[in-house]
C-alpha positions as CSV (number, residue, x, y, z in Angstrom):
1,X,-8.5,-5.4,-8.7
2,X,-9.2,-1.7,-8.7
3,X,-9.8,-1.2,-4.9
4,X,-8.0,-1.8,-1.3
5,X,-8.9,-2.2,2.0
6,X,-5.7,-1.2,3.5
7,X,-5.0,-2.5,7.4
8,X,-2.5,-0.3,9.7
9,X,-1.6,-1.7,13.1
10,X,1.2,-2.6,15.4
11,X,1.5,-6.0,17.0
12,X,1.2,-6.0,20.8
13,X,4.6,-7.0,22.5
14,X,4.8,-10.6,22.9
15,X,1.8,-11.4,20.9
16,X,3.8,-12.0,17.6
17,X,2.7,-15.7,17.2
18,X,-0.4,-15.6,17.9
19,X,-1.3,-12.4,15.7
20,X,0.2,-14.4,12.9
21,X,-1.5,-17.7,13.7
22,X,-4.7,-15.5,13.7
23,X,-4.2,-13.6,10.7
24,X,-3.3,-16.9,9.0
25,X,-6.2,-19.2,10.4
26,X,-9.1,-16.4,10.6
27,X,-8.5,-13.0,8.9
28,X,-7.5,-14.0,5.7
29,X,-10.4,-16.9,4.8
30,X,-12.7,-14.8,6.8
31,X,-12.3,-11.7,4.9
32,X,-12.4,-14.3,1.8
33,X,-15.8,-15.0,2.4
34,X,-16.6,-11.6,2.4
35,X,-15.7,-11.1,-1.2
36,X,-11.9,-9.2,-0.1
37,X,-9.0,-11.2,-1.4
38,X,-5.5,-10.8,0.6
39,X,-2.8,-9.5,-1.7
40,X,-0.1,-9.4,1.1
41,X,0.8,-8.7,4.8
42,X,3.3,-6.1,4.8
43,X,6.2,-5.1,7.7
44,X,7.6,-1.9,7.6
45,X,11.2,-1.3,7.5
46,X,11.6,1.9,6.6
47,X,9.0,4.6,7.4
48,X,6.8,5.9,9.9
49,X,3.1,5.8,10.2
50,X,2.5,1.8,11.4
51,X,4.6,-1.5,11.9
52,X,2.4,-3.6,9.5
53,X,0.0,-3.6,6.9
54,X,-2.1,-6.2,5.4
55,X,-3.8,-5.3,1.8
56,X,-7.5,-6.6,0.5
57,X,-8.4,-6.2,-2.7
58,X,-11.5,-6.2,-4.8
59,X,-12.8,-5.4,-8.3
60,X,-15.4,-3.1,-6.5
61,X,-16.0,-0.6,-4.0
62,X,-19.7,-1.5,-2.7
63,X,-18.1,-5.5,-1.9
64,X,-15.4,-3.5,0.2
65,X,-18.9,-1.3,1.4
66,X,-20.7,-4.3,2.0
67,X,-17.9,-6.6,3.9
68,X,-17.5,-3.3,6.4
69,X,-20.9,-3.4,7.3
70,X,-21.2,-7.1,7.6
71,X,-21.3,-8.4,11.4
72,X,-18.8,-11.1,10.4
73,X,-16.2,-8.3,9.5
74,X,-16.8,-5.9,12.7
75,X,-16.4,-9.5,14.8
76,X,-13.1,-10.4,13.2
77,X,-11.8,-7.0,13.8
78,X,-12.7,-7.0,17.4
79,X,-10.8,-10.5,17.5
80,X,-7.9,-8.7,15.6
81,X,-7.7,-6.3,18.8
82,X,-6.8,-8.8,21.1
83,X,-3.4,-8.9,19.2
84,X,-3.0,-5.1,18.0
85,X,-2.7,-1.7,18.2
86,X,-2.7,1.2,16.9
87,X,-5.2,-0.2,14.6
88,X,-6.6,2.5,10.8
89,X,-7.7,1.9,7.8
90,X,-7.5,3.1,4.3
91,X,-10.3,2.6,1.4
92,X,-7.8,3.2,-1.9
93,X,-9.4,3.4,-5.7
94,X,-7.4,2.8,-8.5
95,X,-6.2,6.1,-10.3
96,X,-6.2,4.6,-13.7
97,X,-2.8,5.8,-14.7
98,X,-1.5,2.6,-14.7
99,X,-3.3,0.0,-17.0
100,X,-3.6,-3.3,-15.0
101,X,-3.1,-4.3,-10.8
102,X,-2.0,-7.4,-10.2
103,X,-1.8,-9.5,-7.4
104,X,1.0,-12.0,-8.5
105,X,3.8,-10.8,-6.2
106,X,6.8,-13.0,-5.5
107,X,7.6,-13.5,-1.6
108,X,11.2,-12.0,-2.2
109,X,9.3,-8.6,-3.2
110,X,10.0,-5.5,-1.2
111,X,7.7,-2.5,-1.8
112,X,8.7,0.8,-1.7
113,X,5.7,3.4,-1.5
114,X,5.6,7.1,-2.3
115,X,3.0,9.1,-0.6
116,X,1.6,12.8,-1.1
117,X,-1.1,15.3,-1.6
118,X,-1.2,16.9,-5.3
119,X,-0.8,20.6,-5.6
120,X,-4.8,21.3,-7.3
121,X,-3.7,24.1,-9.5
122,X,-1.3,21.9,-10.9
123,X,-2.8,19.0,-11.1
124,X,-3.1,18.2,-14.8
125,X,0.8,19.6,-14.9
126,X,1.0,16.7,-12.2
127,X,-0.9,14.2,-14.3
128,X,1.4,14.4,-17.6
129,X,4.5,14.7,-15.6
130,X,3.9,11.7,-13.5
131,X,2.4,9.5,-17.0
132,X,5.4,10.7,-19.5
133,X,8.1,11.2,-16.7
134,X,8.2,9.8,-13.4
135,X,6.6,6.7,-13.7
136,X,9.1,5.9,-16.2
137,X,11.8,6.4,-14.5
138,X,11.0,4.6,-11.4
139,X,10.5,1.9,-14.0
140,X,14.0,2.2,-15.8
141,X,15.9,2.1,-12.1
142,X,13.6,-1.2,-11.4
143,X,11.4,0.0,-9.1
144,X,7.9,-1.9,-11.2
145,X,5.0,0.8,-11.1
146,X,2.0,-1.0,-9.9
147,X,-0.6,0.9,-9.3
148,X,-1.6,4.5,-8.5
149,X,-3.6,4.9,-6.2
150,X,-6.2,7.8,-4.6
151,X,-7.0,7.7,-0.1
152,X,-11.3,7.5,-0.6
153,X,-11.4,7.2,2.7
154,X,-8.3,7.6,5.9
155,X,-5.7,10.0,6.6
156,X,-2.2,10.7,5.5
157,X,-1.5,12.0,2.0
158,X,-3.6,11.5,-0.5
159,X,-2.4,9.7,-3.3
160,X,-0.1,6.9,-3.1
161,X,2.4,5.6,-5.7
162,X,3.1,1.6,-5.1
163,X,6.5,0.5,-6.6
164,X,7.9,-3.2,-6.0
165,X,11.4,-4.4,-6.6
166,X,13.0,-7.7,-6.1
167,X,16.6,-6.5,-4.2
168,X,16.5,-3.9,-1.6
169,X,20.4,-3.2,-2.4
170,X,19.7,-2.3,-5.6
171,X,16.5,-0.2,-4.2
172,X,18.9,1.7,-2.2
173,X,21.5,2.5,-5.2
174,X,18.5,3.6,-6.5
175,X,17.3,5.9,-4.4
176,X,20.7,7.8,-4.3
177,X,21.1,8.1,-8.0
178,X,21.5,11.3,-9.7
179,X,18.8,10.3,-12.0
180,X,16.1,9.1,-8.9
181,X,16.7,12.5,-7.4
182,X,16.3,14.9,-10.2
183,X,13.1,13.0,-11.1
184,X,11.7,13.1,-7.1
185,X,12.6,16.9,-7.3
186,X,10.5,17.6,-10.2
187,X,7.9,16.0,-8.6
188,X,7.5,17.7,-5.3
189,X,7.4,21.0,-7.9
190,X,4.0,19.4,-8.5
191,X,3.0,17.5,-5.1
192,X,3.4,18.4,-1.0
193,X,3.9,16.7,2.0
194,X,6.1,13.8,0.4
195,X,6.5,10.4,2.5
196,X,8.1,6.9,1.4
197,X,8.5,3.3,3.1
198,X,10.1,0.4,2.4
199,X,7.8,-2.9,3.1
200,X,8.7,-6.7,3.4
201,X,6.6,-9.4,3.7
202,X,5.4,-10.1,7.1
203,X,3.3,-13.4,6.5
204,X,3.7,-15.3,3.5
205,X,0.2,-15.3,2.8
C-alpha cells in the first residue's frame, strides 16, 4: 500500500458509541467497496492537531481520486458528521525510503509519529541523513520505521515519519535517551517546524 487517505476528527461529546457503532457497521465496509482498505482507527494520546484518526490505504492514488468523487463516499461523510467535528483530511504518498508498508499491525501497537517540513536547500543532506542515520536509530531504540511518508494534499508539515512500537514505557525511555536526542537534534539541522504524537488504537478494526 503506497497511499493514505488519512481522517482527522474529534468525537462530539456523548456521541462515543454511536460514532464507533458507525464507523464499525458503515465507514469501514463502505469505504471497502470503494477500493480503500482500513489500516487502523487511531486515538491520540499525546499531541495536538485532532483526537482521532482513521487510516485508508491503497496501492494507488487515482482509487483514493476516484472513491472521493464517488457519491457513496461524500454520503458516508455527511453521515460521519452527525457524530464529529472538527473533521480534515490528508492524501499521503509513499516516500520510497522505506522498502515495504504493511498493514499487519498488532492491536497492542502504539504509534508514535514525527512530523515536519524539509529544509529545500538541504534536502538531499536530509535524504542521506535520514536513510544512513535516523531511521536507524529509531529502529535500534524499537521504534519499527514503517513508512515515510509525503502530505499530497492537507495541511500541517509536510512529511511524516510513522514509527510503531509495542510498549509505550519503553517508547518513553526512549524518547529521553541520550542517543534519541542527539539523533532528533541532527535532524531538525535538516528539517523545521517539528511535531510528534503518540496514537492508540481507538477501534479494533
Amino acid at each position: 500500500m503506497s497511499v493514505k487517505l488519512n481522517h482527522y476528527w474529534s468525537v462530539i461529546p456523548g456521541r462515543d458509541e454511536a460514532c464507533v457503532e458507525f464507523i464499525n457497521n458503515n465507514f469501514i465496509p463502505d469505504v471497502k467497496n470503494l477500493g480503500l482498505q482500513t489500516v487502523a482507527v487511531w486515538s491520540v494520546l499525546v499531541g495536538a492537531y485532532s483526537e482521532i484518526v482513521l487510516e485508508n490505504a491503497s496501492s494507488d492514488l487515482e482509487i483514493i481520486e476516484k472513491a472521493l468523487k464517488d457519491k457513496q463516499y461524500k454520503s458516508l461523510k455527511q453521515d460521519l458528521f452527525k457524530f464529529v467535528k472538527n473533521y480534515q483530511t490528508k492524501v499521503l504518498v509513499n516516500t520510497g525510503k522505506i522498502d515495504s508498508y504493511t498493514m499487519d499491525i498488532s492491536k497492542t501497537t502504539i504509534k508514535f509519529n514525527q512530523m515536519w517540513n524539509v529544509q529545500s536547500h538541504k534536502k538531499d543532506e536530509y535524504d542521506e541523513f535520514v536513510i544512513k542515520e535516523y531511521f536507524p536509530v529509531l529502529n535500534e531504540l524499537g521504534i519499527f520505521v514503517a513508512g515515510e511518508w509525503e502530505v499530497l494534499i492537507g495541511g500541517g508539515p509536510g512529511i511524516i515519519c510513522e514509527g510503531r512500537v509495542s510498549d509505550v514505557n519503553n517508547l518513553i525511555r526512549n524518547l529521553q535517551s541520550k542517543k534519541f536526542q542527539n539523533a532528533t537534534r541532527k535532524l531538525k539541522c535538516h528539517i523545521a517546524n517539528y511535531h510528534s504524537r503518540i496514537l492508540t488504537f481507538y477501534i479494533d478494526n
